[in-house]
N, C-alpha and C positions, 0 to 999 in steps of 0.2 A: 647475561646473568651468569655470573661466578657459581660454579658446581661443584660441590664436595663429595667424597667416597667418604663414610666410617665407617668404618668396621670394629663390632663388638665382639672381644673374647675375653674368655674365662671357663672358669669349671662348668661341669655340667650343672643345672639346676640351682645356678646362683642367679637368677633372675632376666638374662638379655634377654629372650623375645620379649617377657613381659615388659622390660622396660620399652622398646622399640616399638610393640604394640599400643602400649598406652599411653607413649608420647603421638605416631602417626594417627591415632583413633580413638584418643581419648576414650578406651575404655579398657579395662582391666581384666584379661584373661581367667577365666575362673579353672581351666581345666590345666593341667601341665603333659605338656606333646613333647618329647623331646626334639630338638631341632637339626638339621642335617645344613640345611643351608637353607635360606630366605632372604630378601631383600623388600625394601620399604621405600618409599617413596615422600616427602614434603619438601616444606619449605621453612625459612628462618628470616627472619627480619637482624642485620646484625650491624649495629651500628650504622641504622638508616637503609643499608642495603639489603637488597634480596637477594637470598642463595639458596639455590637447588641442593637438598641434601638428597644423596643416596647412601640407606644404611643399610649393611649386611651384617644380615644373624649366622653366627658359626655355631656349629656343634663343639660343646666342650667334653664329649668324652672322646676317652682314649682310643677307642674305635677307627676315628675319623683323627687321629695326628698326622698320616698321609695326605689326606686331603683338603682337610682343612687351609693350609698355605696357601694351594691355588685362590683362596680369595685374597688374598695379602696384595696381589697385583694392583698398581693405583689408586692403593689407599692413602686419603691423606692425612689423615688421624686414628687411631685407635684408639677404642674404649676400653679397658683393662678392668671390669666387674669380677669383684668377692663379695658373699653374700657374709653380712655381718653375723650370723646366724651361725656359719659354716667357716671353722678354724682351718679346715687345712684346703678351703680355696682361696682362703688367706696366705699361708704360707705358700701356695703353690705360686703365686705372682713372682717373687723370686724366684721357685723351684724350678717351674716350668714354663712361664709363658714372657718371661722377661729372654729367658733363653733358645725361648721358639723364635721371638722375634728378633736375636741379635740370630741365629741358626737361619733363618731367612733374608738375614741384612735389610733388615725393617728398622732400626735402632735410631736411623737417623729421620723416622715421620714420625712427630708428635705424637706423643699418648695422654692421657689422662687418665687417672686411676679412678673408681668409682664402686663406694659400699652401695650395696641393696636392700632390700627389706628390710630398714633403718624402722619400719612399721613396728619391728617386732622386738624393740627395746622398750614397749610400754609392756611387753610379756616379762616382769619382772625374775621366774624363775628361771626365764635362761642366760646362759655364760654368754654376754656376746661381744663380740671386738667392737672396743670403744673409739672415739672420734679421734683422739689423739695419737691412738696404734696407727690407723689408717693416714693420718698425716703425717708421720712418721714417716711410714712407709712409701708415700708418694715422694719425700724428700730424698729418702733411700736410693728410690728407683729411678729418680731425673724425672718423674713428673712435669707436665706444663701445667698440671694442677690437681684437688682434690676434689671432688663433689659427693656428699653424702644422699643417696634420694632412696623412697618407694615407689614404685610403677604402681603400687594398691591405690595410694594417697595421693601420688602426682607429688608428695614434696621433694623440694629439691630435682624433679624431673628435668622441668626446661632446663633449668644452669645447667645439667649433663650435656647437653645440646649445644646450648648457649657456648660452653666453654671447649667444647671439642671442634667444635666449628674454627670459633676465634684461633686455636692451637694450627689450626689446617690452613686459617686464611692467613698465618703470618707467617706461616711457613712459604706459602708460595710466595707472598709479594716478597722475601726475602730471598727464595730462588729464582724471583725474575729480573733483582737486580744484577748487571754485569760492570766490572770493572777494567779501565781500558789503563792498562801497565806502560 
């Protein structure tokens, strides 16, 4: 069985454990812990096959920019979460963690970019970054894709999964081919 590393980064309090939690446990965090480092455990069905996912939650504050990288080792895709809620974990995808990840020579494992609490655009009095800023943005940054979800509501959750997976699985059958010159 085919085993995949993700690892999800972004700002602090823009959503990953929740999202990680309420895809492996279908159920939805009600408290906010800030996260240091965690790891997750399932599986995916993708395109008939079964793959071992292993996903790790990173700390998105500044605290932890030393350490955080040691998990970047044997990733094969990255999850790049801004909460739609929160402008400048928006901006900071550019600012900082597109440049973390070329600063660690991660540039060449698949990412996919990914809004969060998309819940909280029925809150009609807040400012929130719309679908087409974030697909934008994913065109911007080389994205393998966009996915808009809530880890509250489950929408849009699996295709975060579903599509960072596939990012991972094509990456490798692509590094496993060799050419004889």
């Amino acid at each position: 069985m085919l085993s995949l590393k993700l690892t999800a980064i972004g700002d602090g309090s823009v959503g990953k454990t929740c999202l990680l939690i309420s895809y492996t446990s279908n159920t939805f965090p009600e408290d906010y812990s800030p996260t240091v480092f965690d790891s997750y455990e399932t599986h995916i069905d993708l395109s008939g096959s079964k793959i071992h996912l292993s996903l790790t939650d990173t700390a998105g504050q500044e605290d932890y920019d030393k350490l955080r990288p040691l998990s970047y080792h044997s990733t094969d895709a990255f999850i790049l979460c801004f909460s739609v809620a929160n402008h400048p974990s928006f901006i900071n995808i550019t600012q900082k963690w597109i440049p973390e990840l070329k600063q660690h020579k991660q540039l060449d494992v698949p990412f996919i970019l990914v809004a969060t609490k998309v819940d909280l655009r029925e809150q009609a009095h807040l400012k929130l970054i719309g679908e087409p800023e974030g697909r934008a943005l994913a065109k911007k940054i080389g994205a393998y894709g966009y996915v808009e979800c809530s880890a509250k509501t489950q929408t849009g959750l699996h295709e975060v999964f579903k599509l960072a997976a596939e990012a991972a699985r094509n990456k490798k059958k692509k590094s496993k081919r060799c050419s004889i010159l």
